[in-house]
C-alpha positions as CSV (number, residue, x, y, z in Angstrom):
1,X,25.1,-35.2,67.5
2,X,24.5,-31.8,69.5
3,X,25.1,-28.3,68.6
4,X,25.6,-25.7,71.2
5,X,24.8,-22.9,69.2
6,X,22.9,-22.5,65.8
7,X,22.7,-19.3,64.0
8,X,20.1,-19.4,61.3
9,X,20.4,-16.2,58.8
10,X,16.7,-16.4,57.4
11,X,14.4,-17.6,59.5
12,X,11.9,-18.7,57.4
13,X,10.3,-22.1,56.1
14,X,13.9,-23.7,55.4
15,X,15.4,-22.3,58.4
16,X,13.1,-22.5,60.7
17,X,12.1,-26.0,59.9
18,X,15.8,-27.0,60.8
19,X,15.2,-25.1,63.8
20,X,12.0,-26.9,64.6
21,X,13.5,-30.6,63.6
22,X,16.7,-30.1,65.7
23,X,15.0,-29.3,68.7
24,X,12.4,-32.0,68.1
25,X,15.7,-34.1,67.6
26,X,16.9,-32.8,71.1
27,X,19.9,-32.2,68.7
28,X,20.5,-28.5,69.7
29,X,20.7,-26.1,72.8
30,X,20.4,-22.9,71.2
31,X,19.2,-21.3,68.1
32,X,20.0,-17.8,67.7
33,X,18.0,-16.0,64.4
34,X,19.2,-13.2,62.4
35,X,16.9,-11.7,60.0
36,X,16.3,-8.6,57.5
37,X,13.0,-7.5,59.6
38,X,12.8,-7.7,63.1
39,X,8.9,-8.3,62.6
40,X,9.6,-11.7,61.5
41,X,12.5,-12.5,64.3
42,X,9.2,-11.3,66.4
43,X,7.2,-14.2,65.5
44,X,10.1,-16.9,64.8
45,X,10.6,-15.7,68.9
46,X,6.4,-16.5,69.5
47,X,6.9,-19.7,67.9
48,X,9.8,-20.5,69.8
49,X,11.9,-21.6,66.1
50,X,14.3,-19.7,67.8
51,X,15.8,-19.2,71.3
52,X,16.2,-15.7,70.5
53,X,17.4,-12.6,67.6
54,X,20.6,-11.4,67.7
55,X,21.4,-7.5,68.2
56,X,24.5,-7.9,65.6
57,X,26.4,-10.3,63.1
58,X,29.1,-9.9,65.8
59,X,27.0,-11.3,69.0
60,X,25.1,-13.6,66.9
61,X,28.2,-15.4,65.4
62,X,30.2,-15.3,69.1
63,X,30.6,-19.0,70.1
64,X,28.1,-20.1,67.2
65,X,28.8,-23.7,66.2
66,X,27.3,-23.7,62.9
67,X,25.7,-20.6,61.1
68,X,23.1,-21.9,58.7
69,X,22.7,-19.4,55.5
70,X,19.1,-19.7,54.3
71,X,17.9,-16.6,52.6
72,X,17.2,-16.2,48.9
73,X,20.5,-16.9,47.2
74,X,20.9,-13.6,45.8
75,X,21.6,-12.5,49.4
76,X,24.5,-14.9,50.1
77,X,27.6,-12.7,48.6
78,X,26.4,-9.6,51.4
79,X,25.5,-12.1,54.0
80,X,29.0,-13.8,53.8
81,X,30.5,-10.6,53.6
82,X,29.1,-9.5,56.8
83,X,30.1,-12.4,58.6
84,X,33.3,-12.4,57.8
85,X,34.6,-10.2,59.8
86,X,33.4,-11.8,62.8
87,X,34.0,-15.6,62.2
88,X,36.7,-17.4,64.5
89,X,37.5,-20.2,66.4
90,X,35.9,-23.5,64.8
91,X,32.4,-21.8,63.5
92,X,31.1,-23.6,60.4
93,X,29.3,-22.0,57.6
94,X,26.7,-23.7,55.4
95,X,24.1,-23.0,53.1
96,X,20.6,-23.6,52.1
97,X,20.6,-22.4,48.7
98,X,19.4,-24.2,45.8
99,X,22.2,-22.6,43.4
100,X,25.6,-23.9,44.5
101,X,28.2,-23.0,41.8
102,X,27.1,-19.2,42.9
103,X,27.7,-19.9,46.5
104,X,30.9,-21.7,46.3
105,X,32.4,-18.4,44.0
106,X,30.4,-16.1,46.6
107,X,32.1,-17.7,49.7
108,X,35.7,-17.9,48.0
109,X,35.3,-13.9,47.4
110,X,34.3,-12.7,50.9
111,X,35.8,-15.3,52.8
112,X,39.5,-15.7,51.4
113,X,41.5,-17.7,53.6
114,X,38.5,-18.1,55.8
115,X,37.1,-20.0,53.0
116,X,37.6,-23.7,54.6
117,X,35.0,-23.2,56.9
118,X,32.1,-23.5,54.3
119,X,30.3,-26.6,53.5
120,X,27.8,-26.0,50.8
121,X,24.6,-27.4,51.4
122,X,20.8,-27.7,49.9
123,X,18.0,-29.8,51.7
124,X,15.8,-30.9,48.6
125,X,12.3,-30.1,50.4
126,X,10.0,-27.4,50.7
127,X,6.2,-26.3,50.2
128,X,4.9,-23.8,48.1
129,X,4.1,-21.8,51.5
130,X,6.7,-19.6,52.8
131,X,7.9,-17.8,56.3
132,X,8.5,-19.0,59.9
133,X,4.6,-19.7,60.0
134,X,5.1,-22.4,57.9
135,X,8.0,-24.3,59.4
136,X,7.8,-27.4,60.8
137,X,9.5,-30.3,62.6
138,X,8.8,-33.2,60.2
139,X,10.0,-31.1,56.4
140,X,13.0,-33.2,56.2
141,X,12.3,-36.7,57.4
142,X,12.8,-39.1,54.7
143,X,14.6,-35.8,52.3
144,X,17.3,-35.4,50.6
145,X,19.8,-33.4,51.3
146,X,22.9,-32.8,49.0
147,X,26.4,-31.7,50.2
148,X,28.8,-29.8,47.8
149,X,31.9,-30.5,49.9
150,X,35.1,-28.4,48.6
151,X,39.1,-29.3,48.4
152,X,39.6,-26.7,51.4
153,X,36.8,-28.3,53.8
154,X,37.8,-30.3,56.7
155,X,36.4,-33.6,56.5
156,X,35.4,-33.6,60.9
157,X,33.5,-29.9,59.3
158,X,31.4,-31.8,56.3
159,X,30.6,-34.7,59.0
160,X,29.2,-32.5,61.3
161,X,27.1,-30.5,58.9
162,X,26.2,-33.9,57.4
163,X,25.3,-34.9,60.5
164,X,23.1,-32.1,61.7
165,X,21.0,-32.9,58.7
166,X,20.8,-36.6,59.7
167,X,19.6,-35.7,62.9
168,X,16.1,-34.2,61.1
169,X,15.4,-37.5,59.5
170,X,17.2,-36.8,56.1
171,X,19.4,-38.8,53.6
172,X,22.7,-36.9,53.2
173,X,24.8,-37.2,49.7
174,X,27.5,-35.3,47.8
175,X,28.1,-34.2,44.5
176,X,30.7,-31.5,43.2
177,X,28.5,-27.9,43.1
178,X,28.6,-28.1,39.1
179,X,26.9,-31.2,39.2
180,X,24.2,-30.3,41.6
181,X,23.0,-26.8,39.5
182,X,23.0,-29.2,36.6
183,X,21.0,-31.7,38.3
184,X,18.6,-29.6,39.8
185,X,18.2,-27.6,36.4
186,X,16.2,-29.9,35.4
187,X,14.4,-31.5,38.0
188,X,13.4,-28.6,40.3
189,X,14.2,-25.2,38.1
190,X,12.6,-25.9,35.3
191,X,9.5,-27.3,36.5
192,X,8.8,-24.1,38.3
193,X,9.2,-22.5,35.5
194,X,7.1,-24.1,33.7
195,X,4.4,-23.8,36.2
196,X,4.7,-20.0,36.6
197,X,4.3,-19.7,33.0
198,X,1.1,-22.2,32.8
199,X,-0.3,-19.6,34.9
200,X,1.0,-16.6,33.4
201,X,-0.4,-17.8,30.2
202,X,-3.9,-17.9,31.6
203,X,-3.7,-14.9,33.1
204,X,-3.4,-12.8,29.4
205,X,-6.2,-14.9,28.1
206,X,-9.7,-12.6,27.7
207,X,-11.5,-15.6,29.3
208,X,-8.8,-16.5,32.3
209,X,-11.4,-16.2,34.9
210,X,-13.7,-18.7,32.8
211,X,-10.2,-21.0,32.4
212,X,-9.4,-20.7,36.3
213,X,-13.2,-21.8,37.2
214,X,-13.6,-24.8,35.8
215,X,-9.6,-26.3,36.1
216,X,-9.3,-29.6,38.3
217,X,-7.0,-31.9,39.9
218,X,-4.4,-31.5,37.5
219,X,-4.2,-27.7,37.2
220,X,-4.0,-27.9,40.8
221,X,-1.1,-30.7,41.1
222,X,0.4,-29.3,38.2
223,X,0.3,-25.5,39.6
224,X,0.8,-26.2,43.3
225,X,4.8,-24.6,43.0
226,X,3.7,-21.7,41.6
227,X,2.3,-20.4,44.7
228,X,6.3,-20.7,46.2
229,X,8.3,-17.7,46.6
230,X,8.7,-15.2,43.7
231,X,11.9,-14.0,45.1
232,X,13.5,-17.1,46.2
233,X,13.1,-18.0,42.4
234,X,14.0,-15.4,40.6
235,X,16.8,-15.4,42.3
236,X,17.4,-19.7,41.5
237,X,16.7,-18.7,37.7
238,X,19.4,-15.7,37.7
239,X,21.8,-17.2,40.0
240,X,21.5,-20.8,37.6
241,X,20.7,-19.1,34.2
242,X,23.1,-21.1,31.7
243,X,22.4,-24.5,33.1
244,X,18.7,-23.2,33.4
245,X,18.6,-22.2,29.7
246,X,20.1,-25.3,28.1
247,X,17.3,-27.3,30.0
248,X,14.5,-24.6,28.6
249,X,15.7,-25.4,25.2
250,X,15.6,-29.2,25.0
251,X,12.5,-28.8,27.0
252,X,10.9,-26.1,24.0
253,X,12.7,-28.7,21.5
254,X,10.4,-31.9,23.1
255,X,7.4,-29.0,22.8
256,X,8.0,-29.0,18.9
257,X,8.0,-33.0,18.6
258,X,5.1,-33.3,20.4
259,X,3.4,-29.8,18.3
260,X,4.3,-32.0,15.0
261,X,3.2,-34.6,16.5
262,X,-0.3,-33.4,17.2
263,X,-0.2,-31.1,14.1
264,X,0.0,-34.2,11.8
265,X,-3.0,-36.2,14.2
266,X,-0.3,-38.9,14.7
267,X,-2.1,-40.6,17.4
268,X,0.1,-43.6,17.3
269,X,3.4,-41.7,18.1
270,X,2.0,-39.8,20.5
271,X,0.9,-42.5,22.3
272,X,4.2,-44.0,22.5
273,X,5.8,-41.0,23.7
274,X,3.3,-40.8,26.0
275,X,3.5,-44.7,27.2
276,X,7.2,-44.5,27.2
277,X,6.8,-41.5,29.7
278,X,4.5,-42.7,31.7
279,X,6.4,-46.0,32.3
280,X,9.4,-43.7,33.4
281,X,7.3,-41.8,35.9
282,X,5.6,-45.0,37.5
283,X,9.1,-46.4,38.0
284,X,10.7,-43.3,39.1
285,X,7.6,-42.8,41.8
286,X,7.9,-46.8,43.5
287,X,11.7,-46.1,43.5
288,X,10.5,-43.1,45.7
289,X,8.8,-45.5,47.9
290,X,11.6,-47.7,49.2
């Protein structure tokens, strides 16, 4: 698998890590970046992520093969928009973003009967650093990375973004986009949730500075994706609000069970909640071996 021309649209860790694996992968010839600051094309330039940053949409896009969206998700409707107008010949479009239901309406609204040419995309990895500095070659070996194929999509244009993924290392599936924001929902939303507002809830405490001092290992694994992007996620919890919200509410309703369950000193079931949890976890994390 080669690609003659890449055009990444955020070149930052998702972007740029693509960047970095493909060229590790001898799997590309040219990256071309497009950014909102040229400070940040700058550096991707030092770090040679990218070959170099295009002057306009229309000369980046000219003879692109693929054009790789990965800015915050809230950007995707103006970013699609601009590309439109410049998009020919057999250019693929595909995203990053870890909302797909908003993409998929986003790209049907700019791109009309352009529309076949996007393959919606997410690569499940990350770090809770952000920015070109912190891309690197290895993010998606051994990954997932979940296709949202649409009826319009030619099936040579979802292999060859499938396989541009493959060539970093990861392990490609597909699911319809409704599926995927419900999915991830509640396996990747909601936990950073949950983390911001551990922290946040410290934070208004008189003695936070007396709670942050003396917090461990746990705080620390349990905290570690609160550091990630503010914007990239408020952007995830707008753009995924009503899949967001019904996982917040069985998640406040298991937060009552347990409450009764302390409130009453009912050691016994919460030890089996715990144990049955715990069980689930220790499965799920040798299944993660293999």
């Amino acid at each position: 698998m080669s690609v003659n021309k890449l055009v990444i649209c955020g070149v930052g860790l998702i972007g740029g890590s693509l960047a970095r694996a493909l060229k590790a992968a001898g799997a590309v010839k040219e990256v071309v970046g497009v950014g909102r600051t040229q400070a940040s094309l700058v550096r991707a330039c030092e770090l040679g992520v990218i070959d170099r940053a295009a002057t306009s949409m229309a000369e980046a896009l000219a003879g692109a093969d693929i054009v790789l969206l990965a800015a915050p998700v809230a950007q995707t409707p103006a970013l699609l928009a601009a590309i439109r107008p410049h998009v020919g010949g057999q250019t693929i479009l595909t995203d990053a973003g870890s909302t797909k239901t908003d993409a998929v309406a986003a790209a049907r609204a700019a791109l009309g009967d352009e529309v076949w040419r996007f393959v919606p995309g997410h690569p499940i990895a990350g770090a809770e650093l952000s920015g070109v500095d912190a891309a690197k070659a290895d993010l998606y070996r051994d990954r997932r990375v979940v296709l949202c194929p649409q009826q319009g999509n030619r099936s040579d244009d979802v292999a060859r973004v499938r396989a541009m993924w493959e060539a970093t290392g990861a392990r490609v599936s597909e699911m319809t986009e409704t599926q995927h924001d419900r999915v991830f929902a509640s396996v990747s939303h909601l936990p950073h949730v949950l983390s911001y507002a551990l922290i946040a809830q410290i934070l208004e405490a008189p003695d936070a500075a007396l709670k942050f001092g003396f917090a461990g290992g746990g705080f620390r694994d349990f905290t570690r994706i609160a550091a990630s992007n503010p914007e990239m996620w408020r952007d995830i919890c707008v753009a995924n609000r009503e899949a967001l919200l019904a996982e917040l509410d069985g998640y406040v309703a298991t937060l009552g069970m347990l409450r009764q369950l302390i409130d009453a000193g009912d050691g016994a079931g919460l030890e089996a909640v715990f144990a049955r949890t715990s069980q689930a976890r220790t499965d799920w994390a040798k299944q993660q071996e293999k």
